[in-house]
Z-matrix of the N, CA and C atoms (Angstrom, degrees):
N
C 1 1.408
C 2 1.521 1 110.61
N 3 1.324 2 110.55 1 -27.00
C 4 1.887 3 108.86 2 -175.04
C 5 1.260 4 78.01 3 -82.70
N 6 1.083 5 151.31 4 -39.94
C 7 1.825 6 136.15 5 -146.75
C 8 1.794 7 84.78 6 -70.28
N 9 0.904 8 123.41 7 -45.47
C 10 1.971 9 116.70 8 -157.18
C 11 1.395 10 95.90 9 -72.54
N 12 1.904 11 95.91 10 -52.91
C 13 1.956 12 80.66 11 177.12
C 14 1.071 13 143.59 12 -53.75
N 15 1.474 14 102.41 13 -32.59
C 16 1.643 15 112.07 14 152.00
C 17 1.372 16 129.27 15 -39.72
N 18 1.202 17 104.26 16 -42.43
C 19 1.351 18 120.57 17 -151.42
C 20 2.120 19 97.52 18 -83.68
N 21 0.862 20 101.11 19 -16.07
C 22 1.594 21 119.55 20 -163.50
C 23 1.472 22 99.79 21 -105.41
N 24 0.916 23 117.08 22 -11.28
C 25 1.788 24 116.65 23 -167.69
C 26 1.315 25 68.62 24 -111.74
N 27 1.679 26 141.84 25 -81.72
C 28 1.325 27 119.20 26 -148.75
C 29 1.429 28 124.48 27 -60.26
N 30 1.477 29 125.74 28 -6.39
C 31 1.112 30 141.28 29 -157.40
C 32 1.414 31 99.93 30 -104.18
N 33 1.682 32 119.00 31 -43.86
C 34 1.599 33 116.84 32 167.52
C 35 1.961 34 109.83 33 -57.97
N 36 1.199 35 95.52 34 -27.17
C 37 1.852 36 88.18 35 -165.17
C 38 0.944 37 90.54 36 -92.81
N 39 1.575 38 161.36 37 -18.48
C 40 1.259 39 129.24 38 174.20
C 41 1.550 40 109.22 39 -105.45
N 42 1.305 41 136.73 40 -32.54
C 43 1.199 42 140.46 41 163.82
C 44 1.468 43 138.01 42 -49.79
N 45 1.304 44 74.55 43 -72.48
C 46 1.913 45 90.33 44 -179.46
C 47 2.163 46 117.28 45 -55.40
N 48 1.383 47 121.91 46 -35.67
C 49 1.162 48 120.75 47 179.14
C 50 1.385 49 110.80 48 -63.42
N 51 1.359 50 130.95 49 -45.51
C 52 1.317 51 134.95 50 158.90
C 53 1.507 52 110.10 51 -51.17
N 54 1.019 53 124.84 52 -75.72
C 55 1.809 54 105.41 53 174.72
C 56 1.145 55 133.89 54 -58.90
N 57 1.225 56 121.53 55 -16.58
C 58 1.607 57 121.65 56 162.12
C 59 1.548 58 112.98 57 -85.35
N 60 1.196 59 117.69 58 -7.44
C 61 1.448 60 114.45 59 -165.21
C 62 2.100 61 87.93 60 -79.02
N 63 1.499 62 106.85 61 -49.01
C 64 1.398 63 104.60 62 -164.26
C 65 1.004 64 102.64 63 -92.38
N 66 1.388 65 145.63 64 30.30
C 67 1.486 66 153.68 65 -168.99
C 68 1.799 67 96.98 66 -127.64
N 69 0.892 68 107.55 67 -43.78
C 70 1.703 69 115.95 68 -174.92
C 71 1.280 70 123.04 69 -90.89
N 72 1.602 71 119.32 70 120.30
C 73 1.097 72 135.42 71 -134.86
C 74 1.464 73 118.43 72 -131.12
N 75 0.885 74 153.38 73 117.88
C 76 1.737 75 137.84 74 178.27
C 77 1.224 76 119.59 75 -16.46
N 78 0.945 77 109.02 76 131.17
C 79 1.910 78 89.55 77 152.54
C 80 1.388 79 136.01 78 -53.82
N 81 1.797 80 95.64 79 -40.39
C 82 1.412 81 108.51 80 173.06
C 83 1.889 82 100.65 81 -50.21
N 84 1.063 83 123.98 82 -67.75
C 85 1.406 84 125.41 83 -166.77
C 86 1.710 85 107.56 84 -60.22
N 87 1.022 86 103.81 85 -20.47
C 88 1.916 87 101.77 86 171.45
C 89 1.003 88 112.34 87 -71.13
N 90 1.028 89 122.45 88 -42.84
C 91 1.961 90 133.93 89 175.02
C 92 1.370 91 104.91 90 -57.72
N 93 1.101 92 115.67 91 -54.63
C 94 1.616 93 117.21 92 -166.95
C 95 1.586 94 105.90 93 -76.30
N 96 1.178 95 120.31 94 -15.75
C 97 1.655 96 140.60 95 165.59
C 98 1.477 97 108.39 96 -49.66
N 99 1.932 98 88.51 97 -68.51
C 100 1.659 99 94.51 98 -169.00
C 101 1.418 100 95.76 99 -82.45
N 102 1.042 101 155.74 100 -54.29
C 103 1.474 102 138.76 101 -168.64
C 104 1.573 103 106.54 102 -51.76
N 105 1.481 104 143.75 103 -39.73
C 106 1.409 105 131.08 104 179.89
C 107 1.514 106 107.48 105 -79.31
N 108 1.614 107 113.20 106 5.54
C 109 1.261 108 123.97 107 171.79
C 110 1.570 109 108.72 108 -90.41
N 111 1.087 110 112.23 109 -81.70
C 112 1.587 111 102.71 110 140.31
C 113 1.370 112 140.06 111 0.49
N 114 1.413 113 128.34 112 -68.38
C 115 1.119 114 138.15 113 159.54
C 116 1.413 115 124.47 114 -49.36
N 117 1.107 116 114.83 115 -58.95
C 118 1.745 117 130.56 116 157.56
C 119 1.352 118 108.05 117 -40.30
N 120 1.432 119 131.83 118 -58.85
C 121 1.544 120 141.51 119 163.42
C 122 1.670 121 125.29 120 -35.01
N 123 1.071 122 91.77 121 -46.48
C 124 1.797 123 111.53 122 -171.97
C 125 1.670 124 82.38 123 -87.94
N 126 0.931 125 132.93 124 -124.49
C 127 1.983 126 123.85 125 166.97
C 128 1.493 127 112.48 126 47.38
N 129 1.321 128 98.03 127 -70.82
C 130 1.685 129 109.79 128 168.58
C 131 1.290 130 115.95 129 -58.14
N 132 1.359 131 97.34 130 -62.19
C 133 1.745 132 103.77 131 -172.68
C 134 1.705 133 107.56 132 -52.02
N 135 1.073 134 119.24 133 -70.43
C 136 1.161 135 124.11 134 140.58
C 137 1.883 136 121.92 135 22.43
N 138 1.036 137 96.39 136 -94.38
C 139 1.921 138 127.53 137 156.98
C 140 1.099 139 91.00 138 -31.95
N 141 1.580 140 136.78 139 -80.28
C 142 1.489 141 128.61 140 -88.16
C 143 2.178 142 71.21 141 -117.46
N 144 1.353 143 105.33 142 -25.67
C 145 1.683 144 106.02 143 -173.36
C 146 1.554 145 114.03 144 -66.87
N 147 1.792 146 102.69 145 -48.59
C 148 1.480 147 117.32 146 157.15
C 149 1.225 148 117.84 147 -39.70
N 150 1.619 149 120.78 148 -65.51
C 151 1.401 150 110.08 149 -169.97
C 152 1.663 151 112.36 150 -61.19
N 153 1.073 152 125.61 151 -53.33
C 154 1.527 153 149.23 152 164.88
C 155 1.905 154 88.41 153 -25.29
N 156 1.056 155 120.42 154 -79.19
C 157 1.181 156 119.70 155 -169.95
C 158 1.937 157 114.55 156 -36.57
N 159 1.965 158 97.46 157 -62.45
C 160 1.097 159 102.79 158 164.70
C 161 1.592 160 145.76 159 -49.53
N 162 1.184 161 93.87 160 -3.27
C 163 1.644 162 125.13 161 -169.33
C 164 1.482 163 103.02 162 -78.18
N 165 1.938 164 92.96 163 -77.84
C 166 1.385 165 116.76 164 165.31
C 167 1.586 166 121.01 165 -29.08
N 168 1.441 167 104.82 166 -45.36
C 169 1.952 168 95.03 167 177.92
C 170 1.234 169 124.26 168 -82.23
N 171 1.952 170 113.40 169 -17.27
C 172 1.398 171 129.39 170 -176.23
C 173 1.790 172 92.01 171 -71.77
N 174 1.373 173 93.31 172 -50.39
C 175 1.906 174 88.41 173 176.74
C 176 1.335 175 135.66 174 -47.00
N 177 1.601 176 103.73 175 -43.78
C 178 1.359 177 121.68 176 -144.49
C 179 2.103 178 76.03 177 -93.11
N 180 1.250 179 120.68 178 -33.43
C 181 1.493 180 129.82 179 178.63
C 182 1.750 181 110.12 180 -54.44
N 183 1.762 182 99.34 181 -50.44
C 184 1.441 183 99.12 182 -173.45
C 185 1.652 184 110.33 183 -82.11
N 186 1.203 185 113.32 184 -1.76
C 187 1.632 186 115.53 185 -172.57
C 188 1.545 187 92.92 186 -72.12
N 189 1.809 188 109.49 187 -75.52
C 190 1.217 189 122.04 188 178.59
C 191 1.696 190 117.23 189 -33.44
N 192 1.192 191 127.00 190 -39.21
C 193 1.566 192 134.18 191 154.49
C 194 1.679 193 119.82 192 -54.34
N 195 1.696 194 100.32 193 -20.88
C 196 1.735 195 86.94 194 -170.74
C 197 1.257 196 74.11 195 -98.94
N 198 1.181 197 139.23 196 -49.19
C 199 1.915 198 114.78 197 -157.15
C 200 1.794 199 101.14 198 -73.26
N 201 1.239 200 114.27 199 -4.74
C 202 1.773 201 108.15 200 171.75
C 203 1.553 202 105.78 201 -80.69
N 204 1.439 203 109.97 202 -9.44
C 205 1.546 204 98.38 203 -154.27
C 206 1.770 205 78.83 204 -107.48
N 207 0.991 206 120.81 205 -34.12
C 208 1.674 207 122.79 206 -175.51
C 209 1.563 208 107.06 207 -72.68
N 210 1.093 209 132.23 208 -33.41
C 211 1.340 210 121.84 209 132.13
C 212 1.264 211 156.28 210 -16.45
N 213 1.061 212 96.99 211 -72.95
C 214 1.487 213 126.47 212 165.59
C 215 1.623 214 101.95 213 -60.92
N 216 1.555 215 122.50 214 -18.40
C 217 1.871 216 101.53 215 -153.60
C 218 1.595 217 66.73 216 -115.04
N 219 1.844 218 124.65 217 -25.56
C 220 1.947 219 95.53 218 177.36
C 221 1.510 220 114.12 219 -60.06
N 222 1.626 221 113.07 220 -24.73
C 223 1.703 222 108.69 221 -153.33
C 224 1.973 223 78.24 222 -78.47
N 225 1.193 224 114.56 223 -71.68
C 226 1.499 225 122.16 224 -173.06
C 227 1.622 226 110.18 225 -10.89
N 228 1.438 227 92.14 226 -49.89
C 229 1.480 228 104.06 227 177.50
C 230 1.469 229 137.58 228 -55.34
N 231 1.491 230 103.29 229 -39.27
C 232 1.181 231 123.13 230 -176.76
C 233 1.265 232 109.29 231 -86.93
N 234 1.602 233 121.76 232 -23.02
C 235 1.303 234 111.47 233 165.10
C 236 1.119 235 118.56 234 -88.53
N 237 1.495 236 134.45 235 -16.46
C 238 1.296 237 130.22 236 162.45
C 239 1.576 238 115.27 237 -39.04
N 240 1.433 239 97.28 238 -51.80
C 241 1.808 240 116.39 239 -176.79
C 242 1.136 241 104.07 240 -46.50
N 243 1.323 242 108.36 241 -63.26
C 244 1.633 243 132.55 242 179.22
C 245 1.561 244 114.36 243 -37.56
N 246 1.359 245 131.96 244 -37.71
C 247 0.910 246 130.31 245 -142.68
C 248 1.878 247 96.48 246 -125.36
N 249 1.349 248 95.25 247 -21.54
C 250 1.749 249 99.22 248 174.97
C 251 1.125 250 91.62 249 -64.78
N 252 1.533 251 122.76 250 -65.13
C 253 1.413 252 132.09 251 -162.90
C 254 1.733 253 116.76 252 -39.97
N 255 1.137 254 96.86 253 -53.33
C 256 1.799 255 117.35 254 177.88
C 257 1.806 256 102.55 255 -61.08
N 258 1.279 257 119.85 256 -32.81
C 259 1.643 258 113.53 257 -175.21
C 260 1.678 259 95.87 258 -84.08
N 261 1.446 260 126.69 259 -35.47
C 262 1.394 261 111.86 260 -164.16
C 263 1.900 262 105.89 261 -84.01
N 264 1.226 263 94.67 262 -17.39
C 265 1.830 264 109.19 263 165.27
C 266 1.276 265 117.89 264 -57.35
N 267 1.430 266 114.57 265 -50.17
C 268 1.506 267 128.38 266 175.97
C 269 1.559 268 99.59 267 -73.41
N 270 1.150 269 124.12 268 -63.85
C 271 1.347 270 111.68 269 178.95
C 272 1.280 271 130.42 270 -43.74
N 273 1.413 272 123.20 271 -34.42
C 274 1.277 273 136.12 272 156.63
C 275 1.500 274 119.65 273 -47.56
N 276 1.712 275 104.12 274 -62.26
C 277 1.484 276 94.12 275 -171.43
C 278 1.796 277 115.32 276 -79.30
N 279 1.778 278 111.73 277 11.71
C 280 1.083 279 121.51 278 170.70
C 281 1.493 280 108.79 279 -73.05
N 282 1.352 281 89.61 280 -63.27
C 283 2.033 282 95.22 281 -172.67
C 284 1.760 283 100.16 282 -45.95
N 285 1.475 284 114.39 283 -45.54
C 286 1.626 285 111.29 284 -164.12
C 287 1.457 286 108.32 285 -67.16
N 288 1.507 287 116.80 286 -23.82
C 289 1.883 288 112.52 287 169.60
C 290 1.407 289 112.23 288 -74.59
N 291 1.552 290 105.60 289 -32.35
C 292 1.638 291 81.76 290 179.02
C 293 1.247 292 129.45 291 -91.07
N 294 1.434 293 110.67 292 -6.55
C 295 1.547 294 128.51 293 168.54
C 296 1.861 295 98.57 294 -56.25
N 297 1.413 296 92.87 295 -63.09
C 298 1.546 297 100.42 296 -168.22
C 299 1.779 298 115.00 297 -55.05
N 300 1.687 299 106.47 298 -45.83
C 301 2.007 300 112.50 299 143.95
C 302 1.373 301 123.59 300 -21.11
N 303 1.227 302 102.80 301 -50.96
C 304 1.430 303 91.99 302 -150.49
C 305 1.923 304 99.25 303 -95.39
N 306 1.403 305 98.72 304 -9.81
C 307 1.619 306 84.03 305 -154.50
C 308 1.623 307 83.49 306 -84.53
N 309 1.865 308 118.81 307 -30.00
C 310 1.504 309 104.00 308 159.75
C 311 1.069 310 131.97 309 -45.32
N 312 1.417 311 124.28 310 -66.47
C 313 1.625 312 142.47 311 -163.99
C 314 1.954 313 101.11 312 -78.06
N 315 0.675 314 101.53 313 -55.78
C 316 1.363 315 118.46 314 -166.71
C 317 1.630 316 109.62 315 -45.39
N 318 1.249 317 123.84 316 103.65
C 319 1.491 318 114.75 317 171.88
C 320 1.464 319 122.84 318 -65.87
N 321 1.274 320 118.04 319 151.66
C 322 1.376 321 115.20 320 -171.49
C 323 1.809 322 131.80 321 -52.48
N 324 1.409 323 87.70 322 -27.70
C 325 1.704 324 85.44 323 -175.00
C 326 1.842 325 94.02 324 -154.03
N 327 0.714 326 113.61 325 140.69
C 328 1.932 327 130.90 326 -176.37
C 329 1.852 328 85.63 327 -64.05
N 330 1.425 329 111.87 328 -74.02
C 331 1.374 330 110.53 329 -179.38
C 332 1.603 331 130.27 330 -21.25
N 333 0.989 332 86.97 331 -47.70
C 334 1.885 333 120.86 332 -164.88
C 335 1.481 334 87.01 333 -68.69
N 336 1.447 335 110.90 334 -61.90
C 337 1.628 336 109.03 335 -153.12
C 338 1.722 337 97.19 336 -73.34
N 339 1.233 338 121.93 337 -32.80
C 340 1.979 339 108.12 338 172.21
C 341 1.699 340 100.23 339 -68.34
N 342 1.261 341 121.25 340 -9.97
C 343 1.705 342 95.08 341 -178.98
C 344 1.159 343 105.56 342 -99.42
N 345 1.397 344 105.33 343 -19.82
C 346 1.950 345 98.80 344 175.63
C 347 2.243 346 121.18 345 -58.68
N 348 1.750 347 81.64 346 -45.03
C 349 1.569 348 95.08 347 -179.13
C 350 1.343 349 91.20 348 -69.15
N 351 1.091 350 152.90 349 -49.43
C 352 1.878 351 143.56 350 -174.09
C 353 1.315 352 96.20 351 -41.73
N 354 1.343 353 98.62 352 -67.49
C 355 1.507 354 99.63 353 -155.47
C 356 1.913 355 108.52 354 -74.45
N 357 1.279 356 113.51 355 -1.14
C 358 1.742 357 100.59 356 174.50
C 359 1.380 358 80.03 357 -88.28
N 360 1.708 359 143.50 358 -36.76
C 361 1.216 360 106.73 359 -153.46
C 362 2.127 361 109.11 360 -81.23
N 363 1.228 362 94.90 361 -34.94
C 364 1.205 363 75.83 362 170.02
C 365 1.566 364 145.02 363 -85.49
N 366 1.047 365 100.65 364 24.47
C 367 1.466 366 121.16 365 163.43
C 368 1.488 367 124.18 366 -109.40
N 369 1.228 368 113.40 367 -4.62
C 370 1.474 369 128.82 368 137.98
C 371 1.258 370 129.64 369 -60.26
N 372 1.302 371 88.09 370 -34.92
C 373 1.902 372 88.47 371 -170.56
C 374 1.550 373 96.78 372 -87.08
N 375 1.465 374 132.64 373 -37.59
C 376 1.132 375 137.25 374 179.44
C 377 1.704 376 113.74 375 -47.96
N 378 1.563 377 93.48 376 -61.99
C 379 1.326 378 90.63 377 -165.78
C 380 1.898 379 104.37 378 -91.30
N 381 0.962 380 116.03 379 12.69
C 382 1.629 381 96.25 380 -179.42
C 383 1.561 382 84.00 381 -139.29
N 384 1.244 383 125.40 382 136.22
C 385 1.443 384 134.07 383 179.33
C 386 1.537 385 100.62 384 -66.10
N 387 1.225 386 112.74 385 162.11
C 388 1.466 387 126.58 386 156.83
C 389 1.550 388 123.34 387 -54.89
N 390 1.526 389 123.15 388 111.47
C 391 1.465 390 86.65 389 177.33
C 392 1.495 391 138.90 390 -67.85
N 393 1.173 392 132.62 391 163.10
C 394 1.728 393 136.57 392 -170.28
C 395 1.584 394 99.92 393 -52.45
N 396 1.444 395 101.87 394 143.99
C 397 1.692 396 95.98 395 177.91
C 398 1.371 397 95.91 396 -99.07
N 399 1.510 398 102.18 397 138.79
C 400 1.638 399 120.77 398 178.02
C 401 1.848 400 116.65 399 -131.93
N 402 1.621 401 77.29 400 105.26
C 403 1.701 402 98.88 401 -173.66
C 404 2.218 403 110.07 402 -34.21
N 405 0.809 404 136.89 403 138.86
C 406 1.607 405 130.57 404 179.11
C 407 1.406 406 116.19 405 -56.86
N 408 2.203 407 105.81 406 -31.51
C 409 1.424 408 95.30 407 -166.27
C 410 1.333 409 97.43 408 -87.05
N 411 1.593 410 136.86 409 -0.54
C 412 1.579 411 136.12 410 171.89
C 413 1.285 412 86.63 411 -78.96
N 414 0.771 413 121.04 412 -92.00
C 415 1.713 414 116.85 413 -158.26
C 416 1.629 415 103.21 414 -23.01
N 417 1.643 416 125.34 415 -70.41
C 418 1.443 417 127.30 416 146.89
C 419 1.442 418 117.87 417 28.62
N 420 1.390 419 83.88 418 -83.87
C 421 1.901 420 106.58 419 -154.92
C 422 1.908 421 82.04 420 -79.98
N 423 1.206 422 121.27 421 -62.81
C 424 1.284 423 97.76 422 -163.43
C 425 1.678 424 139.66 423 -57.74
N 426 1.606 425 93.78 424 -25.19
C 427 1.363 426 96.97 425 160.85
C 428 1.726 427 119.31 426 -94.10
N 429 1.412 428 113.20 427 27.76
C 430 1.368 429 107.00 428 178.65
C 431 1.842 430 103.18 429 -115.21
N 432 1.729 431 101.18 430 -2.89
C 433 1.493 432 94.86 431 159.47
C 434 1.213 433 141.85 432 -66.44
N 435 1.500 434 116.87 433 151.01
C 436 1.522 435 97.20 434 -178.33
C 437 1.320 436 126.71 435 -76.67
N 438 1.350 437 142.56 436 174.91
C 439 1.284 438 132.94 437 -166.88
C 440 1.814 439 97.96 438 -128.62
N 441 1.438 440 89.82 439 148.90
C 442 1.355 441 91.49 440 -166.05
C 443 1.715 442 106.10 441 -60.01
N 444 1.096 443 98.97 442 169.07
C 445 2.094 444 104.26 443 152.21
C 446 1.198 445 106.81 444 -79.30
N 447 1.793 446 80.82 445 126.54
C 448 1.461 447 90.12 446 164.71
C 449 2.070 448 131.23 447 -39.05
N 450 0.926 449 116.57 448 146.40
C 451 1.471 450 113.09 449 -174.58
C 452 1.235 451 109.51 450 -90.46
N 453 1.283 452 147.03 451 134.72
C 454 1.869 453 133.45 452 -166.10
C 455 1.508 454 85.83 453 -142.80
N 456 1.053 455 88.46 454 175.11
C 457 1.651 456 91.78 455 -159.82
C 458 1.662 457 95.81 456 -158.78
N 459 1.238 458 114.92 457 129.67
C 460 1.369 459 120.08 458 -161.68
C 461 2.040 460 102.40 459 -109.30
N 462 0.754 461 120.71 460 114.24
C 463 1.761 462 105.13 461 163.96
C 464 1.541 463 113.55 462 -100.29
């Protein structure tokens, strides 16, 4: 244990006066230390209050933009609703015209309606003869005769 104390006393007397000599400083120069410490500090703070501030209005800017935009996406919304509603309305009163079309216009059965046209045509042919077939160049010649003069008759 005396060997360390030794060892510590010789180590303060040759060591330590050299490092405290260039370590130790005025007071005057400590002051002027901590005050450009200070100064540098406040500088920042300074900065850091500005930006902070600028922050705050970019925020308080984008808030007012999100409740404009949340707005805007309730009205959007409501007309979306609005407007589904209005297409399934039309669609409705679509299907009900053509229901109501067809049960007018619409003949009862597809089947039915080719046996009806069969049967008018062949009862045409039954009851009204075919007319005579007449070649084009007869027809032709007969209307390319001349026609008499008229006959007048005087009293």
């Amino acid at each position: 244990m005396m060997v360390l104390s030794i060892q510590f006393a010789l180590f303060s007397v040759v060591c330590l006066p050299f490092s405290l000599s260039s370590d130790i400083k005025s007071p005057k120069d400590e002051i002027d230390d901590i005050r450009r410490l200070l100064q540098d500090q406040n500088e920042r703070i300074l900065t850091l209050e500005f930006e902070n501030l600028a922050l705050k209005r970019d925020n308080a800017d984008l808030r007012e933009q999100l409740v404009d935009v949340a707005k805007k996406e309730a009205l959007l919304q409501n007309d979306v609703v609005h407007l589904r509603r209005q297409l399934s309305e039309i669609k409705e009163q679509l299907v009900q015209n053509k229901t109501r079309n067809s049960k007018i216009t619409e003949p009862p059965n597809d089947t039915s309606q080719r046996t009806n046209i069969q049967n008018r045509r062949l009862l045409a042919l039954v009851t009204d003869p075919p007319p005579a077939h007449v070649e084009p160049v007869a027809f032709y010649a007969y209307m390319s005769k001349p026609e008499p003069a008229p006959v007048t008759t005087t009293h």
